[in-house]
N, C-alpha and C positions, 0 to 999 in steps of 0.2 A: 203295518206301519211304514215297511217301507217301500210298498205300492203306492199306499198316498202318497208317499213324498214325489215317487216315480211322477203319478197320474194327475197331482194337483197341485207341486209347487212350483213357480215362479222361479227360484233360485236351479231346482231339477229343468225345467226348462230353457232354459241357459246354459245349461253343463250340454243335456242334449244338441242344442242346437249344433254346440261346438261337435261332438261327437257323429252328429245325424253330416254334417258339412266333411268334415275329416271323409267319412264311408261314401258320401259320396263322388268325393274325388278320384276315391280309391276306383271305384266303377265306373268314374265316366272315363278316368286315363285308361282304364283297361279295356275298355270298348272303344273307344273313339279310332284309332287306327284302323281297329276291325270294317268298322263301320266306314270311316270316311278316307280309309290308308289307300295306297298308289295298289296295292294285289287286293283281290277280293279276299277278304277272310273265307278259310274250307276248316273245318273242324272235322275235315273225315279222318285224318291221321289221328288225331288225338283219340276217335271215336274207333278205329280200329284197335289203336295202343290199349285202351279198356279195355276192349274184345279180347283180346290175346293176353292181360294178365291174368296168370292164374289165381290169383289174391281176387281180384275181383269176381271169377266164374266161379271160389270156394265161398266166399264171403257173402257173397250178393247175386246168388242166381236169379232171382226175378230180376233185379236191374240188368245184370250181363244180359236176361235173354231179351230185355225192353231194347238196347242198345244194338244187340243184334238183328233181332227180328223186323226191329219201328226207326231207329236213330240211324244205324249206317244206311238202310237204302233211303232216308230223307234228309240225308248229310246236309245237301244245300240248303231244305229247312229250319234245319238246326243251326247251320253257321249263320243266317239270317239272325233266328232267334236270339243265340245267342251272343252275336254284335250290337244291336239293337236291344235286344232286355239291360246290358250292360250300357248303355249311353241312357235309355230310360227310366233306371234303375238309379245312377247316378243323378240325374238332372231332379227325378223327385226328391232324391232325398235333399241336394243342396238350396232347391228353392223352399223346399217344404210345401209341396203338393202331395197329397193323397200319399203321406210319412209312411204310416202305417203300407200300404197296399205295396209301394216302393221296395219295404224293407223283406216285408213277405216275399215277394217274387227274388231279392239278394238274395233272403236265406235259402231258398228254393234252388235255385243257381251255385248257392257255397255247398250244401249238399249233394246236389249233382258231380260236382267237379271232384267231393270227398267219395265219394260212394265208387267215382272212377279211378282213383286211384291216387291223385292229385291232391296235398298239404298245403304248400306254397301260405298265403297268408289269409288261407279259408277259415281255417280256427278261430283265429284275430277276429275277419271279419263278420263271423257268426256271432261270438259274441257279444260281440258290441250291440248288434243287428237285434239282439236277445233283449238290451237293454230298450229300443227303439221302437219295439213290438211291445214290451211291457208298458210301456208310457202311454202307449194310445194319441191319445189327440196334444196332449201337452208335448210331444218330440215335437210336433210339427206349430206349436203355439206360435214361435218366433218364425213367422214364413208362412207360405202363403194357403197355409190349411187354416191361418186365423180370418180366412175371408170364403173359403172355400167349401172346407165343412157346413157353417151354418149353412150358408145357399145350398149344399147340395139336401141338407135334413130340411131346408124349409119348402126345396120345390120337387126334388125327387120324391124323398121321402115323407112328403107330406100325408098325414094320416095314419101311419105307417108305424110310425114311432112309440112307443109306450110311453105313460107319464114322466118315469123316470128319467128315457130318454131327453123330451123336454125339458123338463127341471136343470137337467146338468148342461144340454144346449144354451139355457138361460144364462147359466153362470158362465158358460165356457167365453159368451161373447162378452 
């Protein structure tokens, strides 16, 4: 009962928009300096600071050795990544392009930064990020996945689709 309400009402898609706009704030102020600031964002300190807690190398040994072995020597790839997922990370979620894909790659990045050690207002935004992923196509109804989805299910996806796919394509426009 209250997936539908998540995935097919009107009144839920309105609550989200408000919610999906808030989150993405939240990540584009948090990338934008990175991304566009006077010093290049380095995320090797922070990428060290993991390395060396020992909360992390007890807790999360596959991540500590991912970080050590893959993350610190492609530090510059990551503060890339990680400047830039945060600016396009935001920017989908407030226009409401590709909602869903947007909020995946957040939560991807809240986990990351939790797994390293880092609280800060990750929880928060998991959360929320939780309600955004459950809505599917209605988070992004109000914005520009109500123009975007169908075009990409009617020429990407073309063929591709199972009935049911279509049927709810139908309704969704």
């Amino acid at each position: 009962m209250f997936m539908d309400f998540l995935r097919n009402n009107s009144i839920a898609a309105a609550i989200l928009t408000v919610v999906r706009v808030y989150l993405g704030w939240q990540w584009l102020t948090a990338g934008w300096d990175k991304a566009f600031g006077a010093e290049p964002f380095d995320a090797s300190g922070f990428i060290q600071g993991a390395i060396g807690s020992e909360e992390v190398a007890e807790g999360y040994p596959t991540y500590h050795a991912f970080l050590e072995n893959f993350a610190a020597p492609n530090a510059e790839l990551f503060s890339f990544m990680v400047a830039w997922g945060e600016v396009l990370v935001g920017l989908g979620l407030i226009v409401g392009v590709l909602t869903t894909a947007a909020a995946f790659f957040g939560v991807t990045m809240n986990f990351a930064f939790m797994f390293a050690g880092t609280v800060s207002s990750n929880p928060w935004l998991l959360l929320l990020s939780f309600f955004i992923l459950a809505a599917g196509y209605n988070a992004g109804k109000f914005g520009g996945d109500r123009w975007v989805i169908p075009y990409l299910r009617s020429k990407v996806f073309k063929g591709k689709m199972t009935p049911k796919d279509q049927q709810s394509d139908k309704s969704a426009a």
